[in-house]
C-alpha positions in Angstrom: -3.5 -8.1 -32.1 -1.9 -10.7 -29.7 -3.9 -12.3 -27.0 -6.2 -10.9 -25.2 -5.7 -12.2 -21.5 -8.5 -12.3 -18.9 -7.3 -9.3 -16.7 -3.8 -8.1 -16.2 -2.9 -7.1 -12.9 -0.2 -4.3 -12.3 1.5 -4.9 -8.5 3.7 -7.8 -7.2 1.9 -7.2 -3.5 -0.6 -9.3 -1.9 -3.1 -7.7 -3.1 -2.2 -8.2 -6.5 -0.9 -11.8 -5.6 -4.0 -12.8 -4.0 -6.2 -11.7 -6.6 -3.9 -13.6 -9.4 -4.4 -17.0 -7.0 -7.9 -16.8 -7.1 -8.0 -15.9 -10.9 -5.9 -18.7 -11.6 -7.8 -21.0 -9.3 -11.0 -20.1 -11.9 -8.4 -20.9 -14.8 -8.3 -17.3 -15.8 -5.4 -16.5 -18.2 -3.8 -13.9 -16.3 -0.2 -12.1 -15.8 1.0 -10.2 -12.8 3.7 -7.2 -13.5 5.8 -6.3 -10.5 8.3 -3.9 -9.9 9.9 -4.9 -6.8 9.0 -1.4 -5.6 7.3 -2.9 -2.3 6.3 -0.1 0.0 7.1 -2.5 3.6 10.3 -3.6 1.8 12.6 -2.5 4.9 10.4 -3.6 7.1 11.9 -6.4 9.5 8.9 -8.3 9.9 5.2 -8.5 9.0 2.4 -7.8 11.9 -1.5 -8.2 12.3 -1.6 -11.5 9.9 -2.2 -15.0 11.4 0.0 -17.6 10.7 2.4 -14.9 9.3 3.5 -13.3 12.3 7.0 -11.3 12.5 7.7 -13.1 8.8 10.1 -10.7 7.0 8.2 -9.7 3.5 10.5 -11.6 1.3 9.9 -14.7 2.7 6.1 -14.1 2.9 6.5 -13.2 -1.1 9.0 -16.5 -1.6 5.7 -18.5 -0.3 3.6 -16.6 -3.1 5.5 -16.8 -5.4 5.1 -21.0 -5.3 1.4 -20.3 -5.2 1.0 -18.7 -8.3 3.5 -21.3 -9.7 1.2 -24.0 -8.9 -1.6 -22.3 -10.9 0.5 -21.3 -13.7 0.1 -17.7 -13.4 3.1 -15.8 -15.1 5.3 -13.1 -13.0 6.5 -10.8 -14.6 8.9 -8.5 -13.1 8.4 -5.5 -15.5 7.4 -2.1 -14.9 4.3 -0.6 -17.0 4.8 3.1 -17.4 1.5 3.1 -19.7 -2.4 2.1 -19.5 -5.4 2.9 -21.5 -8.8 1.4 -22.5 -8.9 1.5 -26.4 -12.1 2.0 -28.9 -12.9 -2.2 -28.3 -13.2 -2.0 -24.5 -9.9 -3.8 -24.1 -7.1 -3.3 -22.0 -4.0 -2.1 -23.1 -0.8 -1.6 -21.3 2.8 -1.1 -22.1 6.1 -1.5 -20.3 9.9 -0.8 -19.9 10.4 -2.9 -22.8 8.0 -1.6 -25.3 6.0 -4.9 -24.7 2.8 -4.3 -25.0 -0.4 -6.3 -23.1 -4.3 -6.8 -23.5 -6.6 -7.5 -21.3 -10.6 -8.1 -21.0 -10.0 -6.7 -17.5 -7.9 -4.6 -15.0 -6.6 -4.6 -11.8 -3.9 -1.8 -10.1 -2.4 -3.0 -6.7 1.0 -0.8 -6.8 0.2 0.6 -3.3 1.7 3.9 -1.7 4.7 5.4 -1.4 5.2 7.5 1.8 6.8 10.4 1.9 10.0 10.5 3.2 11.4 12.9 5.9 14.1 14.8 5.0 16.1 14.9 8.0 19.4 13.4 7.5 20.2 9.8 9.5 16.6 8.7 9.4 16.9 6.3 6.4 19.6 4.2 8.1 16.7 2.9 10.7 13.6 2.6 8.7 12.2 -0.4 9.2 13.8 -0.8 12.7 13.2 1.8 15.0 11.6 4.4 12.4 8.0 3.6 11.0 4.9 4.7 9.8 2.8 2.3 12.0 2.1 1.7 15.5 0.0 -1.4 15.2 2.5 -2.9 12.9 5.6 -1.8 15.3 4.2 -0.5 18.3 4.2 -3.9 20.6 8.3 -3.8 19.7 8.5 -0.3 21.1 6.8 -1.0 24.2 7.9 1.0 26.9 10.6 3.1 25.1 11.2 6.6 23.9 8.7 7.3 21.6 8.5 10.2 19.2 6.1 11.0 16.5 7.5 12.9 13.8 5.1 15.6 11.9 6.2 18.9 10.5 3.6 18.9 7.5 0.6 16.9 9.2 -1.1 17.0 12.2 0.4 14.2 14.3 -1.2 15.2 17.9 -3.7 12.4 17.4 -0.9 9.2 16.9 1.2 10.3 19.8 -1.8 10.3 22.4 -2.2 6.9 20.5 1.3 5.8 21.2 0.5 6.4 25.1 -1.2 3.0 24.9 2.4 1.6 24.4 4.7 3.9 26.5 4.8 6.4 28.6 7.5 8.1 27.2 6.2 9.7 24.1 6.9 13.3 22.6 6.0 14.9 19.2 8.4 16.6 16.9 7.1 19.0 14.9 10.9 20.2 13.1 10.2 23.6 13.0 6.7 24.1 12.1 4.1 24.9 14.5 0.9 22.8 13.8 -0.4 22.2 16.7 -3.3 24.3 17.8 -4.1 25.4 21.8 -7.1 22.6 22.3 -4.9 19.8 20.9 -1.7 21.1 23.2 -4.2 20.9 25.9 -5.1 17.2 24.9 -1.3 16.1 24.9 -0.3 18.4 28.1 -3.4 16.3 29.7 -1.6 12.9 28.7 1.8 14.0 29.7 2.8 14.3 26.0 5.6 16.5 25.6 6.0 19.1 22.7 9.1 19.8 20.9 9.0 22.5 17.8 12.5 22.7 17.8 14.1 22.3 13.9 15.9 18.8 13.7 19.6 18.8 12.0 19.9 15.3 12.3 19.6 11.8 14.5 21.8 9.6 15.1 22.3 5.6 16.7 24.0 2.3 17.2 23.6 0.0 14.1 19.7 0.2 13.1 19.2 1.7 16.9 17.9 4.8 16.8 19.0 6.6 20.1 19.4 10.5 19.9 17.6 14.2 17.7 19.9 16.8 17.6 18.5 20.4 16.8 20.1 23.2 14.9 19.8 25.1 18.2 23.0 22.6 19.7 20.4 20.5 21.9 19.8 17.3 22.0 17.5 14.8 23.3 17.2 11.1 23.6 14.8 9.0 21.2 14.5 5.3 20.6 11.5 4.5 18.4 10.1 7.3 15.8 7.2 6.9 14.1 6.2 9.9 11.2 3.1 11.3 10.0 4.4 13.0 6.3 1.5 11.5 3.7 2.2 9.7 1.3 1.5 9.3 -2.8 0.4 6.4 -5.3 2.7 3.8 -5.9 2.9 5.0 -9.5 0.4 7.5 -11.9 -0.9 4.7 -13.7 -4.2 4.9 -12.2 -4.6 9.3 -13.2 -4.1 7.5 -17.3 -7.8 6.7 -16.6 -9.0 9.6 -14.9 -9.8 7.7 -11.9 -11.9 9.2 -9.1 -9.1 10.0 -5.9 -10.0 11.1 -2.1 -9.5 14.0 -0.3 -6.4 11.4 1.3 -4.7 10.7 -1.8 -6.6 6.8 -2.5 -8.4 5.6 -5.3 -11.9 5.6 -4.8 -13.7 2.2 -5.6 -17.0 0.4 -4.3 -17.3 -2.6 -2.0 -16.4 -4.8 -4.9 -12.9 -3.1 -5.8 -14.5 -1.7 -9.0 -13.9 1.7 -10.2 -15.8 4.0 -11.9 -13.8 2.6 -15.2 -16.0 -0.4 -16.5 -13.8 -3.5 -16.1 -11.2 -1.5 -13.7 -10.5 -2.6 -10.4 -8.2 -1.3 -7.7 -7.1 -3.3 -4.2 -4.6 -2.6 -1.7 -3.3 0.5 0.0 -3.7 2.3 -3.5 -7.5 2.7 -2.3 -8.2 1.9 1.2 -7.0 3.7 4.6 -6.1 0.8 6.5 -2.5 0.0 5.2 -2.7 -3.6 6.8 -1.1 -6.5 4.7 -3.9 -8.8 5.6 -6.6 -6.1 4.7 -4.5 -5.7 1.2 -4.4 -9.4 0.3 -8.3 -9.7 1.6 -9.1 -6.8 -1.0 -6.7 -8.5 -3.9 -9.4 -12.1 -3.3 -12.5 -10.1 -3.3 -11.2 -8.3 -6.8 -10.6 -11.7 -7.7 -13.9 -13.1 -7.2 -15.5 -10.1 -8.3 -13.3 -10.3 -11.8 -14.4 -14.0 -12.4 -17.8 -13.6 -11.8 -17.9 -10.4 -13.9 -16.2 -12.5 -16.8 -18.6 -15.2 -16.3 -21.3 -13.2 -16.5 -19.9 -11.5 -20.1 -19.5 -14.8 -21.2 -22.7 -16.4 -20.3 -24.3 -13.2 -22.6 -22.5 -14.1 -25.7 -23.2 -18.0 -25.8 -27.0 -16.8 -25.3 -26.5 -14.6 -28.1 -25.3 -17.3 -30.0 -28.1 -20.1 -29.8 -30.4 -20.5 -32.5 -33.9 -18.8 -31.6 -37.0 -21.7 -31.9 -39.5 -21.1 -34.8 -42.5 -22.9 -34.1 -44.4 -24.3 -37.5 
């Protein structure tokens, strides 16, 4: 068997970052896999982190990447496709390549992937004037036409949100019908209007969103959509061991990032609700510490193991 490294860590994010700065900080022999499958990718500009606001995402991973230089921690921009534990308590993983990688322990940080709507035009202004987020695009859609966009999940709740930022706001359902007579009551209250209305597409200027057309011929004006349509792991590797997953779709872990897989750690959006970039790389730092001190502690146990035990004459 080749090396066994200190913990492997699947995920070029911050989360996965973060966590490989403080591991090699401690001198941890470590490797990061990544992708390039980054879930904010068409984003413009990140939100909600100091020092880092409006930074596009590959710049703020431009400035990681030097980090993790510094401390010698390999990238490696791989894909793993498999993961298990074997018979010695070691982690084993392969990738694209048929390379294969052990590790004393384990961290996933591949994130989420949303789920797309389907309505044609909408892919040309993601990032722009379509998102998922209000507080990480909201304060650039102040006082437009807002929209949320939920045929499959209840969205009543973001667009009385989205009042906070205009007062132009209306909710899309594309055909479906799920809003029920209380919540109606709630966004008639508000002065949120309520269009049910199929979509056949939307249109713009550029990455401008600007109008909804229906399959009915009608049309109306919108500037800024944001859509409610779930989303999905980053990738399955996390179901290979069986871990625990909410009622949302996230990994469940404990305050310390561990899972119910000894040596198995999870950080990011991959188990928390509160898809924030700051709140990922916090997570990624606390795995981190949590990894070192766990290793440490294994450690600590075999050189005790190993000292001579004092016979007195």
């Amino acid at each position: 068997m080749q090396e066994i490294l200190d913990c492997i860590i699947v995920g070029g994010g911050p989360a996965g970052l973060n966590c490989a700065v403080v591991l090699g900080r401690c001198h941890r022999k470590v490797v990061v896999f990544d992708s390039k499958s980054y879930r904010n990718r068409y984003t413009h500009g990140m939100h909600n982190y100091l020092t880092r606001d409006h930074v596009p995402p590959s710049e703020f991973l431009e400035l990681c990447h030097k980090e993790l230089e510094k401390y010698g921690v390999p990238l490696l921009y791989k894909t793993v496709t498999q993961g298990r534990k074997n018979d010695q308590g070691v982690f084993e993983v392969r990738t694209t390549d048929n390379s294969v990688y052990y590790s004393k322990k384990m961290l996933i940080a591949t994130g989420l992937k949303d789920n797309w709507p389907t309505v044609p035009g909408m892919e040309a202004f993601y990032g722009y004037s379509i998102h998922h987020c209000p507080y990480c695009d909201g304060w650039e859609a102040t006082g437009r036409k807002l929209g949320v966009y939920a045929p499959n999940k209840e969205g009543w709740e973001l667009a009385l949100n989205l009042k906070r930022w205009s007062d132009d706001v209306t909710l899309y359902t594309d055909g479906k019908h799920k809003v029920k007579k209380d919540q109606k009551a709630k966004l008639d209250a508000l002065g949120v209007r309520l269009i049910s209305k199929k979509m056949e597409r939307v249109e713009g200027e550029g990455a401008q969103l600007q109008r909804i057309y229906f399959t009915d011929g009608s049309m109306t004006e919108c500037e800024n959509l944001f859509f409610v349509n779930g989303y999905e792991q980053g990738c399955d590797l996390a179901s290979t061991f069986d871990c625990s997953v909410s009622r949302k779709g996230v990994i469940i872990t404990n305050r310390f990032q561990q899972t119910e897989i000894p040596g198995l750690y999870v950080a990011g959006d991959a188990d928390k609700d509160m898809h924030f970039v700051v709140v990922a790389a916090a997570e990624g730092a606390k795995a981190g510490v949590m990894i070192n001190k766990e290793l440490q502690k294994e450690w600590a146990a075999s050189m005790y193991k190993k000292q001579p035990i004092a016979v007195e004459a």
